[in-house]
C-alpha positions as CSV (number, residue, x, y, z in Angstrom):
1,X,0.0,0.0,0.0
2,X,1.5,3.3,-1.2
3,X,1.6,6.2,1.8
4,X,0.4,9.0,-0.3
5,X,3.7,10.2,-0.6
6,X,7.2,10.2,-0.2
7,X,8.5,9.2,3.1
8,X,7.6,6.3,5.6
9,X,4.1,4.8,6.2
10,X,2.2,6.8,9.0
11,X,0.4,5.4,11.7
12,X,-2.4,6.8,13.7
13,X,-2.7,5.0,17.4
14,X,-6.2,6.0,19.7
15,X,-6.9,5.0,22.8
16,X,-9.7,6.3,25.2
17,X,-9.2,4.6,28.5
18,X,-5.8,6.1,29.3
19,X,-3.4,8.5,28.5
20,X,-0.2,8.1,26.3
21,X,2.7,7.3,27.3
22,X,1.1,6.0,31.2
23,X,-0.6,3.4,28.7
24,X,2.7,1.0,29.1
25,X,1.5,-1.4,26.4
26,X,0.5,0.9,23.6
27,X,4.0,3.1,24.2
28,X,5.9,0.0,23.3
29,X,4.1,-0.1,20.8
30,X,4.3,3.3,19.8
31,X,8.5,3.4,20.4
32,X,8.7,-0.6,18.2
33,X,6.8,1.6,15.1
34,X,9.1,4.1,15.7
35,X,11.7,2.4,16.0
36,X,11.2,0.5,12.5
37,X,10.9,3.2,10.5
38,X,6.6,4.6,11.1
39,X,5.7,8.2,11.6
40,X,3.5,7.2,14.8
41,X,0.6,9.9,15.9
42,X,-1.7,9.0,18.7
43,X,-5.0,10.6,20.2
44,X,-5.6,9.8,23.4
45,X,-7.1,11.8,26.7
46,X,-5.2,14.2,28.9
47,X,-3.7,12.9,32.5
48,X,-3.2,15.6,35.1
49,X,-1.2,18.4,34.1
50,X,-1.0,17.3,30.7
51,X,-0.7,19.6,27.4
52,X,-2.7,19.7,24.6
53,X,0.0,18.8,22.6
54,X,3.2,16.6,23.3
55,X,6.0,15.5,20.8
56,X,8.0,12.7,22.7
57,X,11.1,10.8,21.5
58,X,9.5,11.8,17.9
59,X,6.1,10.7,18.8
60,X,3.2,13.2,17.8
61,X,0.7,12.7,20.9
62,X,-2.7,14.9,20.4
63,X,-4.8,15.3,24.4
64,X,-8.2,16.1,24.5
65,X,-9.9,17.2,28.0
66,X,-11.1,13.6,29.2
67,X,-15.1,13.5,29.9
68,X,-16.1,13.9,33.4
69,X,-16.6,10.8,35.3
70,X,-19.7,8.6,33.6
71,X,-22.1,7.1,36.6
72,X,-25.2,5.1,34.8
73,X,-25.9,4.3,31.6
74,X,-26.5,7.7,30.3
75,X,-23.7,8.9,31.5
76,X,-21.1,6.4,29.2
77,X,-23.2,6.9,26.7
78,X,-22.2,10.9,27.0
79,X,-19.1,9.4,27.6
80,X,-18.3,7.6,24.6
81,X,-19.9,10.0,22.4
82,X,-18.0,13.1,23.2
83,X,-14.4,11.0,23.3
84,X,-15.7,9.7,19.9
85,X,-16.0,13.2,18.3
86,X,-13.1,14.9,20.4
87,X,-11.0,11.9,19.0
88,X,-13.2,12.4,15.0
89,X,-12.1,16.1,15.4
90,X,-8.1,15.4,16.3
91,X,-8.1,12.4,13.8
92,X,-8.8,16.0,11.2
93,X,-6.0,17.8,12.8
94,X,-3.5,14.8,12.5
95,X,-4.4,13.9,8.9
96,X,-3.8,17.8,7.9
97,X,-0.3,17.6,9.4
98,X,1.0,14.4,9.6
99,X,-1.2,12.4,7.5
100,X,-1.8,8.6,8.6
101,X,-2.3,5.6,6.3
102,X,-3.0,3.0,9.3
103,X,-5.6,3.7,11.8
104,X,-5.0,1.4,15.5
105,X,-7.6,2.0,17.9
106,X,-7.1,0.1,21.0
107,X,-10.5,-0.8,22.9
108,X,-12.0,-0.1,25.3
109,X,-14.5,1.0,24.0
110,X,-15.7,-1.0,20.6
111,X,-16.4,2.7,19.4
112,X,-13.8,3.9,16.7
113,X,-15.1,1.2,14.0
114,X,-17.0,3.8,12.7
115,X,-14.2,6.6,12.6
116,X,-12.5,4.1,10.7
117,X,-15.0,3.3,8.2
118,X,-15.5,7.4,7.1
119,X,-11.4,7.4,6.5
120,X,-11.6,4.0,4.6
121,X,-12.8,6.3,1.8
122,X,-9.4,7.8,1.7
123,X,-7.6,4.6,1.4
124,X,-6.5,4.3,5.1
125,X,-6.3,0.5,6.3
126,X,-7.8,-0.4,10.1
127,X,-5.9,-2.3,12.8
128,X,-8.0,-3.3,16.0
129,X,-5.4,-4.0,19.2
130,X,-8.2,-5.7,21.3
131,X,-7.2,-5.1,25.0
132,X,-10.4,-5.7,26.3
133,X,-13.5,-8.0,26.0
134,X,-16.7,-5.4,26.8
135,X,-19.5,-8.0,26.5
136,X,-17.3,-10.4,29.1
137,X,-16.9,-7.1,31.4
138,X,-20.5,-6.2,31.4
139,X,-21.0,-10.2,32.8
140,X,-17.9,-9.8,35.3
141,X,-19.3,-6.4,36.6
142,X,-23.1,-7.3,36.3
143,X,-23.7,-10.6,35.7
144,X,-26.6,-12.5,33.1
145,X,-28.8,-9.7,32.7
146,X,-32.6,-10.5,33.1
147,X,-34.4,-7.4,32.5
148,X,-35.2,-6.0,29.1
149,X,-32.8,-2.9,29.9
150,X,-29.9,-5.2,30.2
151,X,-30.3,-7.1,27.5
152,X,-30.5,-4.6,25.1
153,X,-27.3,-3.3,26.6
154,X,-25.2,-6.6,26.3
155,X,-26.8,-7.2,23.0
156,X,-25.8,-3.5,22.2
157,X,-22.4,-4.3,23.5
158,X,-22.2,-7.2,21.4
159,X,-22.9,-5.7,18.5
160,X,-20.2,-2.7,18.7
161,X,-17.4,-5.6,19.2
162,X,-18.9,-7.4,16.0
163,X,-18.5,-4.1,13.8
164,X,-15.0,-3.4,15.3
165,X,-13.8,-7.2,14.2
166,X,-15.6,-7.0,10.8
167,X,-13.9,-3.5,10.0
168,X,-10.9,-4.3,10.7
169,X,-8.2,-5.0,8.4
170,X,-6.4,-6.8,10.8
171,X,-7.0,-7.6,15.0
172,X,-3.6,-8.0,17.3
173,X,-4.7,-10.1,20.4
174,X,-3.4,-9.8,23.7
175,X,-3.0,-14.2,24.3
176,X,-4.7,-17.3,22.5
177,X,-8.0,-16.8,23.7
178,X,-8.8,-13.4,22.8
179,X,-7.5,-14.9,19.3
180,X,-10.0,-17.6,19.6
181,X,-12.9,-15.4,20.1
182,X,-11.5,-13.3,17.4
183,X,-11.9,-16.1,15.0
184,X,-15.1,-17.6,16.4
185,X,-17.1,-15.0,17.7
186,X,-15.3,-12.2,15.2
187,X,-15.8,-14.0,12.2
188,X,-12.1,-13.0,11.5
189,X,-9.7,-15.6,9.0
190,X,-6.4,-17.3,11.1
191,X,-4.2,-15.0,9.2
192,X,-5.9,-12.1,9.7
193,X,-5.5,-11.8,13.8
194,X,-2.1,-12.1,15.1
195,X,-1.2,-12.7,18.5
196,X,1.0,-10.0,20.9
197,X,1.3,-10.3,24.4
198,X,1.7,-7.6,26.6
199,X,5.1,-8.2,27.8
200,X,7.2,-5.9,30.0
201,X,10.4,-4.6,28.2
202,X,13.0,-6.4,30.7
203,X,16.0,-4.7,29.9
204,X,15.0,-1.5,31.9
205,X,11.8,-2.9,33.6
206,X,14.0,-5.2,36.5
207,X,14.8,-4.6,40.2
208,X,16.9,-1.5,41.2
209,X,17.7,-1.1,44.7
210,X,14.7,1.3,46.4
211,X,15.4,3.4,48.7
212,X,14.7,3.1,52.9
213,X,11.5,5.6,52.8
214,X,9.1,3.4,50.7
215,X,9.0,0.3,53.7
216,X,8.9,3.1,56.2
217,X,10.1,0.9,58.7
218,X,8.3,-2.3,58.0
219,X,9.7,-6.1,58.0
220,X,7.5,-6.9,55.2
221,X,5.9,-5.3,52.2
222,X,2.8,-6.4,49.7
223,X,2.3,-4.6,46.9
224,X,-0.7,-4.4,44.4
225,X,0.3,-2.4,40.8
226,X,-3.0,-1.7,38.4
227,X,-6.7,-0.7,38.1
228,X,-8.8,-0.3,40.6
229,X,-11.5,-1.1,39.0
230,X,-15.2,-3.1,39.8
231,X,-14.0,-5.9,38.1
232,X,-10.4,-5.7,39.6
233,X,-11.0,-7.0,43.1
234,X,-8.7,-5.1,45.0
235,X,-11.4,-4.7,47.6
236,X,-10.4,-8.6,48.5
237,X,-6.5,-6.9,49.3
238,X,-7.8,-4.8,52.0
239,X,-10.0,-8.1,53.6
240,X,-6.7,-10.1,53.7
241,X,-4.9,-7.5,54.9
242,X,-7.5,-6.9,57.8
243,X,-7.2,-10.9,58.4
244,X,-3.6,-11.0,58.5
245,X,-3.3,-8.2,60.9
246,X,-5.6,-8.2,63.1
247,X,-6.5,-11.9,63.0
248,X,-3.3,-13.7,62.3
249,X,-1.9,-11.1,65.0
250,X,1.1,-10.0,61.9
251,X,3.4,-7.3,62.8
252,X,5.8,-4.8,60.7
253,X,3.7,-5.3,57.7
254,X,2.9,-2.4,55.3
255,X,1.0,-3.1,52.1
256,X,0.9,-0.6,48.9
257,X,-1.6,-0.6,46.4
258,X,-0.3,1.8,43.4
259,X,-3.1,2.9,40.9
260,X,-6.0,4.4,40.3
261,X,-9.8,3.7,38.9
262,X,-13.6,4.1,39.8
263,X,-13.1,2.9,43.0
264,X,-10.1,4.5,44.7
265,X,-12.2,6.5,47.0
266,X,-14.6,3.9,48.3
267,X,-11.5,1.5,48.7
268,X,-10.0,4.1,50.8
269,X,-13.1,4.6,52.4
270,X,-13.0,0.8,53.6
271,X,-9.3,0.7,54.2
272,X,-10.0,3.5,57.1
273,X,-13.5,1.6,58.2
274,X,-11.1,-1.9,58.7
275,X,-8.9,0.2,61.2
276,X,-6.1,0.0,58.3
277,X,-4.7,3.4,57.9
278,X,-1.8,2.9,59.6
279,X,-0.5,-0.4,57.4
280,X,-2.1,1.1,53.7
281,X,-0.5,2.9,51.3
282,X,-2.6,4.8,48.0
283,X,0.0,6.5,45.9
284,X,-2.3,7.0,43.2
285,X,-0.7,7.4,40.0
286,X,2.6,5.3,39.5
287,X,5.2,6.3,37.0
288,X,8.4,4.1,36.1
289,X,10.1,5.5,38.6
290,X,7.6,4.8,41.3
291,X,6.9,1.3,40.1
292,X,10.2,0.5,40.5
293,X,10.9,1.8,43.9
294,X,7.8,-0.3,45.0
295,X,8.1,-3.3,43.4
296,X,11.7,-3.8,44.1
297,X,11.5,-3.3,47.6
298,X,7.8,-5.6,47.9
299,X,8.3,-9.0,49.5
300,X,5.1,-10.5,47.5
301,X,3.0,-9.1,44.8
302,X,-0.8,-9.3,44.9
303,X,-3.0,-10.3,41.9
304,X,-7.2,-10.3,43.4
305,X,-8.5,-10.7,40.3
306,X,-11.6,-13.0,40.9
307,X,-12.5,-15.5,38.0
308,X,-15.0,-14.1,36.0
309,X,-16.0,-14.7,32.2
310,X,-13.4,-11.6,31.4
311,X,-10.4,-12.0,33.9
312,X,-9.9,-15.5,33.3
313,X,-9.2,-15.2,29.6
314,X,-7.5,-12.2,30.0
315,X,-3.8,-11.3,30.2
316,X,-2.6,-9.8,33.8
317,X,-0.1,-7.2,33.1
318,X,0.5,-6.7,36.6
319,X,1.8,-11.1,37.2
320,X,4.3,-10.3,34.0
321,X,5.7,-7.3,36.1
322,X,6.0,-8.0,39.2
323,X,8.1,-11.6,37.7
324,X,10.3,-8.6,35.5
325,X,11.5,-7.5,39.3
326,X,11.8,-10.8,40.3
327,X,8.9,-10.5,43.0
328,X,6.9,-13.6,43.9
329,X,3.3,-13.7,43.9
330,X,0.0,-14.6,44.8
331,X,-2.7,-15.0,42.4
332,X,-6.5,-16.2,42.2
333,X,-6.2,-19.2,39.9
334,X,-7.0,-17.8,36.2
335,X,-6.4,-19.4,32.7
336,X,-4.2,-16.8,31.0
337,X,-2.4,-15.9,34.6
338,X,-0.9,-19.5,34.7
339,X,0.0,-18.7,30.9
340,X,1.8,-16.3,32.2
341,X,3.0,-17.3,35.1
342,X,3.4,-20.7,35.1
343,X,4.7,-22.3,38.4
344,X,6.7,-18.9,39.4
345,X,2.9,-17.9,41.0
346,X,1.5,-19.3,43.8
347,X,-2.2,-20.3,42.8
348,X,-5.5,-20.6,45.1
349,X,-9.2,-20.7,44.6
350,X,-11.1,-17.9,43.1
351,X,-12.7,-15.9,45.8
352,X,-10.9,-17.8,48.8
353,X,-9.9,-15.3,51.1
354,X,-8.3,-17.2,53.7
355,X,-6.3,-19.3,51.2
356,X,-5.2,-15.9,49.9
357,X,-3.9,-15.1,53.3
358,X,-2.1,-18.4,54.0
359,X,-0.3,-18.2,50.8
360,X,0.8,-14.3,51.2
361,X,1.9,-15.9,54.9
362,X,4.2,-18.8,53.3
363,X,6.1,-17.0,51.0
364,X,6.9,-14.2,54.0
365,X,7.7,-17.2,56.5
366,X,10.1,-18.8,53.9
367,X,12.8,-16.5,52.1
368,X,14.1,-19.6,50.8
369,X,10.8,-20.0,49.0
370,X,10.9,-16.6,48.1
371,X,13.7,-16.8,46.4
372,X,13.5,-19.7,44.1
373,X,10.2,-18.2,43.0
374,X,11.4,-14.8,42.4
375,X,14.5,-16.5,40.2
376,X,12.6,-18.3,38.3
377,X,9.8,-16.0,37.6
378,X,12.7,-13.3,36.3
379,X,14.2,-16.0,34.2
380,X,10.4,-16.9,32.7
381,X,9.5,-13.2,32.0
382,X,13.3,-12.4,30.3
383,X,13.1,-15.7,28.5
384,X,9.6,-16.3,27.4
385,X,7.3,-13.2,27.6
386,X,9.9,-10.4,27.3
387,X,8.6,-7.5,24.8
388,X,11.2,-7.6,22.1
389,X,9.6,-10.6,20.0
390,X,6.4,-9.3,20.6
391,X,7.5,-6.3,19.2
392,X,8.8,-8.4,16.3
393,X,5.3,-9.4,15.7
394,X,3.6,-6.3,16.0
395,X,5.5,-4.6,13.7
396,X,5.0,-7.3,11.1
397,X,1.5,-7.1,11.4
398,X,2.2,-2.7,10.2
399,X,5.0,-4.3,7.4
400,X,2.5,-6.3,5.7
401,X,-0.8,-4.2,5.8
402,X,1.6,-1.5,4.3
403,X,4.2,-3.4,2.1
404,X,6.7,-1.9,3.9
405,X,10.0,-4.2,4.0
406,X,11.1,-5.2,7.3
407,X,14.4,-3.7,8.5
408,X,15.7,-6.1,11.0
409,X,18.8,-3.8,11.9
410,X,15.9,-1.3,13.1
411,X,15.3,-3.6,16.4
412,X,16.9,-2.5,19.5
413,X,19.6,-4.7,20.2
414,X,20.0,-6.4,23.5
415,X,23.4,-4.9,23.9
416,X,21.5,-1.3,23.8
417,X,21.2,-1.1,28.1
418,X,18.6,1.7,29.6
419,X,19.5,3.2,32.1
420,X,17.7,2.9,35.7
421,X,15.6,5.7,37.1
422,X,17.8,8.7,37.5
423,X,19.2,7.8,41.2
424,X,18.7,4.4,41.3
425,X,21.3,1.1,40.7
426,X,19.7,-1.8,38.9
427,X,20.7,-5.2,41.2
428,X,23.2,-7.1,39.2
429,X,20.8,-10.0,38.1
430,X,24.2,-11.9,37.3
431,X,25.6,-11.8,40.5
432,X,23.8,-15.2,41.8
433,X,24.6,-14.2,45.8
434,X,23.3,-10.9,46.1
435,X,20.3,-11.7,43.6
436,X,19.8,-14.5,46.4
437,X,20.7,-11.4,49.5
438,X,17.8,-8.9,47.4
439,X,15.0,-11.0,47.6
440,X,15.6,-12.0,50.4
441,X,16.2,-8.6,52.1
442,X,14.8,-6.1,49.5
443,X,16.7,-3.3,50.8
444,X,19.7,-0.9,49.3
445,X,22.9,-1.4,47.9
446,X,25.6,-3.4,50.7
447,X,27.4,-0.4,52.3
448,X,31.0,-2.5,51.0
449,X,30.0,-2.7,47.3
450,X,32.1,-0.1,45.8
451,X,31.0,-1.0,42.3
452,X,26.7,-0.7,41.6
453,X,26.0,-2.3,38.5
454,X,24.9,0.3,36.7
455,X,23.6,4.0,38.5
456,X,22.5,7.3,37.3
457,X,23.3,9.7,39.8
């Protein structure tokens, strides 16, 4: 497919439910286009503070003000149409001066099918990254609807994913079951859906050593990194941690949950009704730097998500990251999380709060455990689910909708190192001992090591 003129092909990337770059998944994706050779626009909403207008690392980000929080029907409704025609009314902007010959829009919501129809009739090809299954959220968050009203909404729901797969040109899945429903439910040819994970780039995403503030004092530290969300469960983090502390009788344990979503406030609500105040930490927002702090000093990572029709097919970003710092965890037992995790993750029944709590207590009662766990599940994420081939893939997916030829030499190499967060020394993951001491420890640099691995001052 010819771009329209001279110079590379030009992608256009949109995404509603979260701003660009905090989106980790579509940035890779945005920097692997780049990277290769794509003039990369994207549309997304504003985060706090953020401009109108943002040109990072040659990446052409448009921000529209997001749409004030949707409660009810009516109000997603409002929602999605004014993010549709903010989005319809930037998608002018960008074609005027950058031009785009591949639309991506990354669901939620099953809404841009339509903006990609109306630029069809310019020639411009369709790409659906489906990150999300709507009908399968409306069952998780609502269950089998039985009155007329809900119906129609699933069946409207329903619909909207059906146009989206039958548009598209091409659908990139997250794992093998959103692939399957792309083929069965979708309608869409083998060939035409192609399979990228969302895995964590683990040349910079791996453990640095944190500093002494973000335990503030504790023995041990749990950590929870994502949405917080209806579907999410972290609701069931704040019930173990009640059980665990003022059940179990457990001291010197702090636990941070790091994110944001629908229900922040009424979890922090219930964290202060459960006498917890003291033990929880919100931070809201987490940027790299943040997550890395966190998750490098966390003794066990926390993954709540209870098994419903859309988090057991779905892919946990959250289990592939805390395995990139080497951090063992503790997961509801999910289809596409033992994908992921395999046997680095400690498994238990959907729901079971207590086994929950007695697994969060063995891997804190045995640093041996701890660990062999966190080796392995940093070996499993590097090896297996690391970004760079699923880069490989996404980008072919751009080469042959385009007819671009591929430009291997364009990859990052592995030799190409990023550096830590500015102040902070990435653990030496080579250095078998203190890997073995970290873990076990979590804590800064040995006073006698005279030479860090690699730090930015």
């Amino acid at each position: 497919m010819s771009s329209g003129k001279s110079g590379p092909p030009r992608v256009l990337i949109i995404v509603q439910n979260l701003p660009v770059p905090l989106d980790r998944r579509v940035w890779l994706e945005c920097q692997a286009l780049k990277a290769n050779g794509y003039s990369v626009s994207v549309i997304c909403p504003k985060g706090p503070g953020d401009p109108s207008r943002q040109v990072i690392d040659g990446i052409a980000i448009y921000k529209y003000r997001p749409a004030p929080g949707a409660k009810g029907l009516g109000g997603f409704a409002l929602e999605f149409i004014y993010s549709w025609l903010r989005t319809a009314a930037l998608s002018i902007q960008v074609r005027r001066e950058r031009g785009f010959d591949v639309i991506q829009a990354c669901n939620p919501p099953d809404t841009y099918w339509l903006l990609a129809r109306l630029w069809r009739l310019g020639g411009t090809k369709f790409i659906f990254d489906q990150h999300d299954l709507n009908p399968e959220l409306y069952l998780s968050r609502f269950g089998e609807p039985k009155a007329l009203g809900g119906k129609l909404q699933l069946r409207g729901l329903r619909w909207l994913e059906r146009m989206t797969y039958h548009t598209a040109d091409h659908v990139i899945s997250t794992n093998e079951s959103y692939k399957r429903l792309a083929i069965t439910r979708g309608g869409k040819a083998d060939n035409h859906v192609t399979v990228v994970r969302s895995g964590p780039d683990t040349r910079s995403m791996r453990p640095v050593y944190p500093p002494t503030f973000i335990r503030s004092g504790a023995d041990k530290l749990l950590v929870y990194l994502g949405i917080m969300g209806p579907q999410d469960g972290v609701e069931m983090i704040l019930h173990v941690a009640d059980d665990l502390i003022h059940r179990r009788g457990r001291t010197g344990l702090r636990v941070a949950l790091l994110g944001f979503g629908d229900c922040l406030e009424d979890l922090k609500r219930q964290c202060t009704e459960l006498g917890l105040d003291q033990h929880v930490i919100f931070t809201g927002r987490a940027d790299r730097a943040m997550i890395a702090d966190y998750l490098s000093a966390a003794d066990v990572g926390l993954c709540p998500d209870l098994k419903t029709p859309l988090n057991d097919v779905s892919t946990m970003n959250k289990t592939m990251e805390y395995m990139a710092y080497a951090l063992p965890s503790v997961s509801f037992d999910l289809i596409e999380t033992r994908v992921s995790g395999a046997d680095t993750v400690t498994y238990v029944p959907s729901g079971d709060k207590s086994a929950f709590a007695d697994a969060i207590e063995e891997l804190l009662n045995d640093s041996d455990l701890r660990v062999s766990r966190g080796i392995a599940a940093r070996a499993r994420v590097s090896k297996v689910l690391d970004w760079a081939p699923q880069a490989s893939r996404y980008v072919s997916v751009f080469d042959d909708l385009t007819g671009k030829s591929a430009d291997p030499s364009a990859h990052v190499g592995p030799g190409d190192q990023p550096a830590p967060p500015k102040g902070r020394t990435f653990v030496d993951l080579e250095a078998e001992a203190e890997l073995r001491r970290f873990i076990i420890e979590r804590t800064g640099l040995p006073a006698n090591d005279a030479n860090p691995a690699v730090t930015v001052a």
